[in-house]
Structures are given as structure tokens and as C-alpha cells.
C-alpha positions as CSV (number, residue, x, y, z in Angstrom):
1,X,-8.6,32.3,26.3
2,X,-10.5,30.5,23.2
3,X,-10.8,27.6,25.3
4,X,-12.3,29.9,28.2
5,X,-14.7,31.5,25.5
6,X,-16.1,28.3,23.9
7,X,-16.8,26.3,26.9
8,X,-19.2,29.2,28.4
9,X,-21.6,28.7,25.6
10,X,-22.6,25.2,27.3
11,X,-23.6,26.8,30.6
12,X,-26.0,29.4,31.1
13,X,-26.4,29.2,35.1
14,X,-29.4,31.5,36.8
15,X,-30.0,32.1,40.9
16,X,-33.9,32.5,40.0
17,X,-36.2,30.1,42.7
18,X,-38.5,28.6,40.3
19,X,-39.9,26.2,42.2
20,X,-39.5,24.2,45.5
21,X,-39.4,20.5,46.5
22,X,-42.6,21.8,48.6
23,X,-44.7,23.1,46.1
24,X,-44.4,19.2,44.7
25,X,-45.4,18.1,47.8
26,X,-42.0,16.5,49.1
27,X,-40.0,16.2,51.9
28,X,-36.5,18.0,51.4
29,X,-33.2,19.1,53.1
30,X,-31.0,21.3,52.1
31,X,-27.3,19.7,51.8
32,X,-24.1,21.4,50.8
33,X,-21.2,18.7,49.7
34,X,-17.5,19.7,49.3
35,X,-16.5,19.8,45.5
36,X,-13.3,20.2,43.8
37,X,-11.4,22.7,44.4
38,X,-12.8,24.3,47.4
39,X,-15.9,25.0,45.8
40,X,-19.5,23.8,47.9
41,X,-22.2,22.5,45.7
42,X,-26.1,23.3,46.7
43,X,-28.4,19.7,46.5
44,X,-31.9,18.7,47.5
45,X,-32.5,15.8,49.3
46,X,-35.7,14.2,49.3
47,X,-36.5,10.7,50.5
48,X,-39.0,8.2,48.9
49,X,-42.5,8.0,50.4
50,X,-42.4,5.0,52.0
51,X,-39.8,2.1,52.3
52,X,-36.9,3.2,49.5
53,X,-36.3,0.8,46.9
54,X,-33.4,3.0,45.5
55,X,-31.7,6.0,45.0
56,X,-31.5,8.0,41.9
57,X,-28.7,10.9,41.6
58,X,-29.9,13.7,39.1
59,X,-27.4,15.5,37.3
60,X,-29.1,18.2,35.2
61,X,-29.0,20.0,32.2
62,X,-27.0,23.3,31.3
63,X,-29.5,25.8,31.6
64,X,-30.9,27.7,35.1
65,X,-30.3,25.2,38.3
66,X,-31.9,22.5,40.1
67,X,-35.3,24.7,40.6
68,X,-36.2,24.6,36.9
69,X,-35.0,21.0,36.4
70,X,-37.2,19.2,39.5
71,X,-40.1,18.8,37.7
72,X,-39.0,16.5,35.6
73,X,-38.3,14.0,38.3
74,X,-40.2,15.2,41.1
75,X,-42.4,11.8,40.7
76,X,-39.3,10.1,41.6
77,X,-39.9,10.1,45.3
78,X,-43.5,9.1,45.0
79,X,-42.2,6.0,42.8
80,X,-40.4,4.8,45.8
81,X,-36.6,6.1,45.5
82,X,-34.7,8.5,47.2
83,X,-33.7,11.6,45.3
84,X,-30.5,14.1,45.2
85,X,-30.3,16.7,42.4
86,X,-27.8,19.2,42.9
87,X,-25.6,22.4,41.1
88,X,-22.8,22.5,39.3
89,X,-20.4,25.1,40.5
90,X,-21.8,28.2,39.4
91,X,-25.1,27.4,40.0
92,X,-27.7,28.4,41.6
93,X,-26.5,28.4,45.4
94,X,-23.3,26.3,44.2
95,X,-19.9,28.8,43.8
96,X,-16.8,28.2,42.0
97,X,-16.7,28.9,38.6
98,X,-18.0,26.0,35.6
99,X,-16.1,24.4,33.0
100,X,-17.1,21.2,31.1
101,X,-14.1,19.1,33.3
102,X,-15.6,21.1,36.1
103,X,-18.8,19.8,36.3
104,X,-17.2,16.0,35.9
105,X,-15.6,16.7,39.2
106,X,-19.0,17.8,40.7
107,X,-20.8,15.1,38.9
108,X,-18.4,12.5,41.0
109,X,-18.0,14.3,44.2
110,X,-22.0,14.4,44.3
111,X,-22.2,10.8,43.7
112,X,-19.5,9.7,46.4
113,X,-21.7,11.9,48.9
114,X,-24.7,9.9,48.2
115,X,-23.4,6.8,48.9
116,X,-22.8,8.5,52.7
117,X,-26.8,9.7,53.5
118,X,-28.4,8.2,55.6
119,X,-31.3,4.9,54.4
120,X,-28.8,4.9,51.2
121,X,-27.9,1.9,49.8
122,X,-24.9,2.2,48.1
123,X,-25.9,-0.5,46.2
124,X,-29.3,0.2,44.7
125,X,-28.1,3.2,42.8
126,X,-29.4,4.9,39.6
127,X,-27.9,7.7,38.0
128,X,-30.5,10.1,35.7
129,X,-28.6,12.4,33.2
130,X,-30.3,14.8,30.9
131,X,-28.7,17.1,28.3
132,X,-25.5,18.4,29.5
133,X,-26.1,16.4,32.6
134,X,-26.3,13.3,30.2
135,X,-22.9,14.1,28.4
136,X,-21.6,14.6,31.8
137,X,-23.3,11.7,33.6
138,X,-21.8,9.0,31.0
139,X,-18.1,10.7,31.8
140,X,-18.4,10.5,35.7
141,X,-20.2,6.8,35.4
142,X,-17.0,5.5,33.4
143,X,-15.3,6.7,35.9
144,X,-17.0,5.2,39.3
145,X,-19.8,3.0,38.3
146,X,-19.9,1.4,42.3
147,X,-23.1,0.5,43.0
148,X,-24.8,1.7,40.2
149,X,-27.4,-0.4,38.6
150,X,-28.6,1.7,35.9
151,X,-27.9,5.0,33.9
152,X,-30.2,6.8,32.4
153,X,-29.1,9.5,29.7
154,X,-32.0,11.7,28.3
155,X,-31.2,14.3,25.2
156,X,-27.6,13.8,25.7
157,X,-25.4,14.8,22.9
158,X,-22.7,12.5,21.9
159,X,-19.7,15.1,21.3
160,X,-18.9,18.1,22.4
161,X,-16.6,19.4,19.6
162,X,-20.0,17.6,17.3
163,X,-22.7,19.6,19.2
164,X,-21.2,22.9,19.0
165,X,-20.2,22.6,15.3
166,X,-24.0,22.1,14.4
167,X,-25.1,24.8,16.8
168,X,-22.7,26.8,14.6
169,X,-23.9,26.4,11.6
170,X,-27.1,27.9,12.7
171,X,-25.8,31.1,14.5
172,X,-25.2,33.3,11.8
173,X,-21.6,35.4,11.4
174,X,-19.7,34.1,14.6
175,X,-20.0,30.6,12.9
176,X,-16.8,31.8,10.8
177,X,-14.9,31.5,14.2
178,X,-15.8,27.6,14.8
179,X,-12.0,26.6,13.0
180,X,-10.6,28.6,16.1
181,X,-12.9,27.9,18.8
182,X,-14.0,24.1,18.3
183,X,-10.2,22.9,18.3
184,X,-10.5,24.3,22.1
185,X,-13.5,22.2,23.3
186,X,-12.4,18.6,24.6
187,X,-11.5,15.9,22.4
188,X,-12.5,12.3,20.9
189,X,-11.2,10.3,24.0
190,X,-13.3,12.9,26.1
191,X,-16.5,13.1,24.7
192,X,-19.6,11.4,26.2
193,X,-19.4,8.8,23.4
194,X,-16.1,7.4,24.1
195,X,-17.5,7.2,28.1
196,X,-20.4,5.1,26.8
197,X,-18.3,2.9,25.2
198,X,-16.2,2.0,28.5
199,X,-19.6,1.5,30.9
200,X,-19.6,-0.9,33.2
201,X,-23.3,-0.7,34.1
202,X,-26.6,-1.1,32.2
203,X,-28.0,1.8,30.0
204,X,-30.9,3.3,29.5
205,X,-30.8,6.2,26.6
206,X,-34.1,8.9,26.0
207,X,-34.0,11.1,23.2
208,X,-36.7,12.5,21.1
209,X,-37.4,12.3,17.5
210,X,-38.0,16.3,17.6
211,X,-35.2,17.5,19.5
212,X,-33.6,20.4,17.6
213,X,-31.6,21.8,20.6
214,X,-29.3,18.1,20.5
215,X,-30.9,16.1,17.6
216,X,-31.4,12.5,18.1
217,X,-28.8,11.2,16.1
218,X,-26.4,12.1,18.8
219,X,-28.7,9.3,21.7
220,X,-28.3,7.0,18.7
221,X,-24.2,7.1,18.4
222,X,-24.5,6.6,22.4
223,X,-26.5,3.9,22.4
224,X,-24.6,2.2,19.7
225,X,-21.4,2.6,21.0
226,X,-22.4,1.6,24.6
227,X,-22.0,-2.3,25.5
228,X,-24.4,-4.5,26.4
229,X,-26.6,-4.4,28.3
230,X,-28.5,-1.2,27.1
231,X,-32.1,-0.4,25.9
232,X,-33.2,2.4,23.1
233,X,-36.5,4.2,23.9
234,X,-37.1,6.6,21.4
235,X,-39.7,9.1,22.2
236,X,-41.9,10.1,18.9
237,X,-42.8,13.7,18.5
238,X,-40.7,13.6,21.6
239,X,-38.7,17.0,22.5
240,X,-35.5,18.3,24.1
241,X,-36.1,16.6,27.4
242,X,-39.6,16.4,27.7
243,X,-39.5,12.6,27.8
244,X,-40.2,12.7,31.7
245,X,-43.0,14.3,32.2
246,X,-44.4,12.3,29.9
247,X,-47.0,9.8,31.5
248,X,-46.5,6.4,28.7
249,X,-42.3,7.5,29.2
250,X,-42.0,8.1,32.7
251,X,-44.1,4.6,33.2
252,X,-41.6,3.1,31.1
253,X,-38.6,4.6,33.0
254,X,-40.2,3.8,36.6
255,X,-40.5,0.1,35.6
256,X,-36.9,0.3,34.0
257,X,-35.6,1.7,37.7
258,X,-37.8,-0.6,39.7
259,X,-36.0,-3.7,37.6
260,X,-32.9,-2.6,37.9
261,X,-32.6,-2.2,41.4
262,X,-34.2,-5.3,42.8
């Protein structure tokens, strides 16, 4: 039950349409992949303009579904690579019901999909992560890396059991619970940290100096605890994930990208 209770403070899924693939001016299709469990996860496709260099899998943060999170890489298709973003269970057109394991399984059942569409290399892959998507993203990465030649992790936080005892501390009474409820949250050998440090494929970590929703000490534990190789961009002023819609960031992470897969 405590376990139940804690995890559903890292997911706060909406059905709201707040914006299309068409109102960015790209080509879409509607796909629905087979997750876990029986559940059937809602994704955008939209191809590159123009010959594809790559193929970048999105895996968003916790908050609405993949409406409110395409602006922040609808340039991807005009940069030249394919795009999927997709929902967790519970998301947005996605059912089942979430949970921070959950949304691993999704994570890697997306990913294994993608390798399948058609004018997909499966071997000019990039995998974007921001927030929760970032946490999750390094967990499903340890897991299958195939193909992929760079992951990106923007505003990630490095712990789960870390994150939610600092959002405690700053939400008044029911942080006298966090002795019961953060014992339920996963451990050391699952957080996003111990991931990093078992990657298999280059790294990219975001994270801006203003960030009060995951602070940016949490990008710099990643990034130290990730192998070689890996590059640090911090983003000053920056905030929670804001980095890619910024133009001087965004140039940096196309070139990144480009690199990477060719």
C-alpha cells in the first residue's frame, strides 16, 4: 500500500490535446505498440524531412503526455531524424495503470518497436530522456543498448529514494511520513545512477543550473558515474527542461546527434 502511495507522486498523467504534430508542421501517424502486460501504448510517428540520418526515441517526462512534451523536440524531424515519442501506460491514449518498473517495461517495449518501422535503421539510434523519462531512459538503455549511438538525459534525477526525500523536505506536514514511504520507492541498485554506471553507449547529460524541480547536482552524480565516453553540457540560468528549446543548446544537441550517428 505505501509502496502504491509513494510511487504516484512521480506521475501526474492528463488526456488534455495540447498540441499536434500538425500544428508543428509535421508528418505523423498514429501507432499503438503492445506493452507489458496487455497494456497498448499511444506514440507519434513522424519521419525526417528528407533522407533520415537517424532515429531518436523520446521518452518523456512525468507530467501530462506526449502533447505537452513535443515541443521540445519537434525540430528533431526538420534536423534530419526520424521521431517516436510515445505514453507510458496511463497516459494520455496509453491504458494500464503506471508504476516506476512500469514505465521501464514501456520504455523497452517502445524501443524494440522502433527498430521494426519502416526507413529505421536499427543501427543509427538515439535515445532522448528528460526528467522522469531521463531516470527511466538510463534504466531501459542498461538494459538493451542495440543500436544505440547516443543517450541523451536532460533534468534527470539521479535517485529516486534522493529526489523524493528533497521534494519532502519542502512539502510541509506529510514530510513526517518520508521514514515510512521512502523505504518503499526502489533501491540503490535500481536508481538511474547505478544504470549510468553500466552503459554501454555514449552519453550526453543536460541539466540546468536553475532547476529546482530536480536540482543539478543529481545530472552531475550521472555524469560522474557514467563511463566513458560521455560529455557534460551544463545549461546556465538553465531550467527544468528548458534546455531544448533553447536555440545555442539545441545547436549543440543537433551536432551531438548528427556525430553520433554517422
Amino acid at each position: 500500500m505505501f509502496a502504491s502511495f509513494t510511487e504516484r507522486y512521480f506521475f501526474y498523467p492528463d488526456k488534455v490535446v495540447y498540441t499536434t504534430p500538425q500544428a508543428h508542421g509535421l508528418q505523423s501517424q498514429d501507432l499503438h505498440i503492445p506493452g507489458p502486460d496487455g497494456s497498448t501504448l499511444h506514440a507519434w510517428w513522424m519521419p525526417a524531412r528528407g533522407p533520415a540520418v537517424g532515429t531518436v526515441l523520446h521518452v518523456h517526462g512525468n507530467a501530462a503526455n506526449i502533447s505537452n512534451h513535443l515541443p521540445l523536440v519537434a525540430w528533431l524531424p526538420d534536423a534530419g531524424f526520424n521521431l517516436l515519442t510515445f505514453d507510458y501506460r496511463g497516459y494520455g491514449q496509453s491504458n494500464g495503470a503506471h508504476s516506476l518498473a512500469g514505465v521501464v517495461a514501456d520504455t523497452l517495449a517502445a524501443l524494440k518497436h522502433l527498430r521494426t518501422l519502416p526507413g529505421v535503421d536499427p543501427q543509427r539510434l538515439v535515445v532522448i530522456g528528460q526528467s522522469l523519462g531521463g531516470a527511466t531512459a538510463l534504466r531501459a538503455v542498461a538494459q538493451d543498448a542495440a543500436g544505440i549511438r547516443l543517450l541523451v538525459i536532460d533534468s534527470a534525477f539521479s535517485s529516486y529514494r534522493g529526489i523524493a526525500r528533497e521534494a519532502l523536505e519542502h512539502i510541509g506536514p506529510i514530510g513526517v511520513l518520508g521514514p515510512l514511504l521512502i523505504p518503499t520507492l526502489p533501491g540503490d541498485k535500481d536508481d538511474p545512477i547505478a544504470a549510468a554506471a553500466r552503459l554501454k553507449v555514449p552519453l550526453l547529460v543536460v541539466h540546468g543550473s536553475r532547476d529546482i524541480v530536480v536540482p543539478q547536482h543529481h545530472g552531475e552524480r550521472i555524469f560522474a558515474a557514467a563511463p566513458e565516453p560521455k560529455r557534460w553540457i551544463g545549461v546556465d540560468e538553465g531550467e527544468h527542461v528548458d534546455a531544448l528549446v533553447r536555440p545555442e543548446v539545441q545547436h549543440q544537441v543537433r551536432e551531438a546527434l548528427i556525430a553520433a550517428v554517422r
